[in-house]
C-alpha positions as CSV (number, residue, x, y, z in Angstrom):
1,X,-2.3,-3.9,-17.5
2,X,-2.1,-3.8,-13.5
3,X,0.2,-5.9,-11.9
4,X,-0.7,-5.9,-8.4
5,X,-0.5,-9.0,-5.1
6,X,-3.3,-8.6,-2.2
7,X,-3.6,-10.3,1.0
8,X,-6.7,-9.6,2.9
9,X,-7.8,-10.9,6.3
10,X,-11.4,-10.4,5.9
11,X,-13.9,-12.9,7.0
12,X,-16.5,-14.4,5.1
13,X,-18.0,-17.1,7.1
14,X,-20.3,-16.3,9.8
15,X,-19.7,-16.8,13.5
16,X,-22.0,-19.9,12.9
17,X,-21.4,-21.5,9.6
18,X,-24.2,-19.5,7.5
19,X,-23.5,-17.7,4.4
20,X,-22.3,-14.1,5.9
21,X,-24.9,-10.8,6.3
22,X,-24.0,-7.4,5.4
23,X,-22.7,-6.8,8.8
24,X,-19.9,-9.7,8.5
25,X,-19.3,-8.3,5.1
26,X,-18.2,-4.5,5.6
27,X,-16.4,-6.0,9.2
28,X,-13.2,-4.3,9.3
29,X,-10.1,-5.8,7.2
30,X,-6.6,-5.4,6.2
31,X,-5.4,-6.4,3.0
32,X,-1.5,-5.9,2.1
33,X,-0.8,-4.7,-1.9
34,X,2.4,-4.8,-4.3
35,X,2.2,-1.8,-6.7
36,X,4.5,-1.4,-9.8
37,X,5.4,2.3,-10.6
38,X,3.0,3.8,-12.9
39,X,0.6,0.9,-12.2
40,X,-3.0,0.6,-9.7
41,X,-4.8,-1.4,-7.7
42,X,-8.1,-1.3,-5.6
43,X,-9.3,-2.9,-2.1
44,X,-12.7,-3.5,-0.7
45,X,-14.4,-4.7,-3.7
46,X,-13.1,-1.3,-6.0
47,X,-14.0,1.4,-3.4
48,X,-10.6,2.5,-3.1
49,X,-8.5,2.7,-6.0
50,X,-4.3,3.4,-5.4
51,X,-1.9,4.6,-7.9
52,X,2.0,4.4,-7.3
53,X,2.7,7.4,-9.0
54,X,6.3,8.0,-8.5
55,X,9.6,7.3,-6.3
56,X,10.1,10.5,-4.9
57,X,13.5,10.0,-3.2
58,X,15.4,6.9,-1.5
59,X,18.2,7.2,1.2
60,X,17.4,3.8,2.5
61,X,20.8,2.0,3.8
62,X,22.6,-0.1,1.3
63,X,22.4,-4.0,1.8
64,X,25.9,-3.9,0.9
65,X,26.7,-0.8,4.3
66,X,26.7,-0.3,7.4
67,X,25.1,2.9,8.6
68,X,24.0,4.5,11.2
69,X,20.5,5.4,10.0
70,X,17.6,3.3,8.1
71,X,17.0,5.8,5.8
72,X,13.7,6.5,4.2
73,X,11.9,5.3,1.0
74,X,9.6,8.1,0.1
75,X,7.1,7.8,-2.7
76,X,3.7,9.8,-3.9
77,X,0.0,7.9,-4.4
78,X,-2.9,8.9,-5.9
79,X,-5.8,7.6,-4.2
80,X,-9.5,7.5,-5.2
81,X,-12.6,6.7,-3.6
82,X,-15.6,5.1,-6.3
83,X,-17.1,8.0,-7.8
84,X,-15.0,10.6,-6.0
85,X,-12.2,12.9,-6.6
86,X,-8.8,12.0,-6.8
87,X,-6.1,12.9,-4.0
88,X,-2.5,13.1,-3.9
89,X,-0.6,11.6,-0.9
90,X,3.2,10.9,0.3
91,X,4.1,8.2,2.0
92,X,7.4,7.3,3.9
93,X,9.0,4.0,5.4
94,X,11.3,6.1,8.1
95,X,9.7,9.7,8.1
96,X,6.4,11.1,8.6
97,X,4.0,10.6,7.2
98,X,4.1,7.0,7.9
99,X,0.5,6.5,7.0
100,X,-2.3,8.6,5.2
101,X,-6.1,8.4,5.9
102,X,-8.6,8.3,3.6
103,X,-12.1,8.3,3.7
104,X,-12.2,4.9,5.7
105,X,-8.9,3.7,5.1
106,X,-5.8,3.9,6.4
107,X,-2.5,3.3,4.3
108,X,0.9,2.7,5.7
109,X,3.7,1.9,3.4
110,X,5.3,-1.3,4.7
111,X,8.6,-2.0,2.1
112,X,9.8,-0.7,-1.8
113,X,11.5,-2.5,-3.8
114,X,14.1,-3.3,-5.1
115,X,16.0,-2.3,-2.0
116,X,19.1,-0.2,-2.6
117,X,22.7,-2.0,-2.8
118,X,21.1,-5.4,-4.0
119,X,22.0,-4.7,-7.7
120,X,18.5,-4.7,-8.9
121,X,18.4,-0.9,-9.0
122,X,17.2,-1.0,-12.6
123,X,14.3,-2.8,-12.3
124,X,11.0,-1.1,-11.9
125,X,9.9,0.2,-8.1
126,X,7.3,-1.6,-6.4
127,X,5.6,-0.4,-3.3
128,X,4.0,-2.3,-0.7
129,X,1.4,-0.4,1.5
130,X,-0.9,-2.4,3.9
131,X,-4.5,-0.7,3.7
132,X,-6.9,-0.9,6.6
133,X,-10.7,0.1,6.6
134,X,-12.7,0.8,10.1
């Protein structure tokens, strides 16, 4: 079972109160997900399909330090356009790449939780990536 949020800033009311047209419809849009290791989640009505696959590495700062440098959060998706092939991509919060394209989309990780030195380091990784279509 998926366990996934989305946020979306599409519009679906025409400029002038009429049911929308196909040009309203494929208008470009931004929705934000929360994907739980292991776990997927698609956008733009199932035409892109993401998969966190794994935590690769985290050297984000503690809550609990002080240090000099942010860190990184760097994790691995598999991402899927409907009825093509499946591609691997890393993503990082504080090292490049920063965001991956694909196909129409663009994905940026925003956040991963839980974030180190909270003491929730046991529960299960969840990546947030805000995905954009042109």
């Amino acid at each position: 079972m998926a366990t996934s949020v989305a946020c979306s800033s599409a519009t679906t009311t025409a400029r002038d109160g009429s049911s929308p047209d196909a040009s309203a419809q494929s208008a470009p849009r931004t929705d934000t997900l929360s994907i739980r290791l292991g776990q997927s989640a698609a956008v733009d009505a199932g035409r892109l399909e993401l998969k966190f696959d794994s935590r690769v590495a985290d050297s984000r700062c503690p809550a609990n330090a002080t240090c000099v440098w942010a860190g990184d959060a760097h994790v691995r998706l598999t991402t899927r356009i409907a009825g093509g092939a499946s591609t691997t991509s890393d993503l990082h919060s504080g090292l490049e790449p920063l965001k991956v394209k694909v196909d129409r989309y663009t994905i940026t990780m925003i956040g991963m939780t839980p974030y180190p030195g909270t003491g929730r380091d046991a529960d299960t990784p969840v990546v947030i990536v805000r995905v954009s279509s042109e």
